[in-house]
Each structure stands twice: as structure tokens, then as C-alpha cells.
N, C-alpha and C positions, 0 to 999 in steps of 0.2 A: 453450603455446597462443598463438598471433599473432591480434592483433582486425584484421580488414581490410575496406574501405569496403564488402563486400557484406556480414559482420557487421553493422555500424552501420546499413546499409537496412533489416536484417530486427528488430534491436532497436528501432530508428524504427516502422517499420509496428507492430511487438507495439503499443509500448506509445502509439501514434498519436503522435509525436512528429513534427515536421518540422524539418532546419535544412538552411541553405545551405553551399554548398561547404564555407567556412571554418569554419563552426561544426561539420560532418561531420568536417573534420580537427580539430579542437581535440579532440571527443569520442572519435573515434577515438584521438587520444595520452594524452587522459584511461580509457579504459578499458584499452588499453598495459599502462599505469604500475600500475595496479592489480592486472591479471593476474600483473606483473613481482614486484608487492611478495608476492602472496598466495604466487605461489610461490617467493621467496626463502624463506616464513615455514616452507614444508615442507621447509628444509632444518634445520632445527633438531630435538633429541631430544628427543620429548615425554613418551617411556617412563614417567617416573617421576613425570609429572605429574598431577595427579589433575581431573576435567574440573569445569569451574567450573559450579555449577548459579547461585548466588543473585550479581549482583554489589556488595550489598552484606550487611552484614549484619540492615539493618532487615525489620523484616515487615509486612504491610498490617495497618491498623487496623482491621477492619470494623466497623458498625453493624448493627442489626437495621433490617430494611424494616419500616417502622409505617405505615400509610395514615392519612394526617391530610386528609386532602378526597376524597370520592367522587364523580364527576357522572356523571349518568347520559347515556346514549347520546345522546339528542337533544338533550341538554344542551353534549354536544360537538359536533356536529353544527349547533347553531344559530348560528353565526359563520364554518362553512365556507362558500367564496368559492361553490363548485361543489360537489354534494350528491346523492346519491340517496337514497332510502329508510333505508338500514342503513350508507355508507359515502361517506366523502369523497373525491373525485375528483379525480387532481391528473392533469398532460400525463404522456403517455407520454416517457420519458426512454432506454429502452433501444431500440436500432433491431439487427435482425436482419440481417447480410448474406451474401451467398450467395459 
């Protein structure tokens, strides 16, 4: 697989990224190199290798959730900036395009 500058537009646009010429080519030879390593990596025998689930071998400690403060609704509500009735009101952050 070859990464070429109309790649690196459409990985731009995804992920709303912009760069100029030179930063398009930098990225462009940085994504290259990656694709170059990933498949050097499948030329190796994995046959007898067994797939790594944990990478190490500590485990999570958990805790139990205990409620140590309860407040009530209007209680949280009394310090929001902007407020209705039952819920606190922030901007609209996601925008819809067509």
C-alpha cells in the first residue's frame, strides 16, 4: 500500500486536520514509513506464537463505589451558569453538516 497526497486530503478532511504543502509532504512520508514497517512486520512467522491478551502481568485493583455525599437535584443546579427547571444547559458543541 502507497500513502499519496490525495490519501493524506482524505485523512485531513476525516480527522479535520489542516497542513501546508510541506507539512502534507512530511505527513505523507511519515505515514510511508509506517505502512513500510507494518508490513515488513507480516513477513515474519507468527504460527506458534500465542496472541498477547494482558501486556503486563499486573491486574486492576478495584474498589467498591460507596456514596459518601448525596445532593439533591436543585442542589446541583443551584450554581449552574445557565439552568432550566430539571437540567443544566451548556452551548451546543456538535454542528451537523450536510
Amino acid at each position: 500500500m502507497k500513502i499519496d497526497s490525495k490519501t493524506v486530503d482524505k485523512l485531513a478532511e476525516l480527522s479535520k486536520l489542516e497542513f501546508d504543502e510541506a507539512g502534507k509532504k512530511e505527513i505523507e512520508k511519515d505515514l510511508n514509513r509506517i505502512v513500510e514497517f507494518v508490513e515488513k512486520l507480516s513477513e515474519l512467522d507468527t504460527s506458534n506464537v500465542e496472541p498477547l491478551i494482558y501486556m503486563s502481568e499486573g491486574t486492576n485493583v478495584m474498589r467498591d463505589d460507596v456514596v459518601k455525599q448525596v445532593i439533591t437535584q436543585q442542589e446541583a443546579l443551584k450554581n449552574a451558569p445557565v439552568k432550566d427547571s430539571d437540567y443544566i444547559k451548556v452551548p451546543k458543541v456538535i454542528t451537523k453538516e450536510n
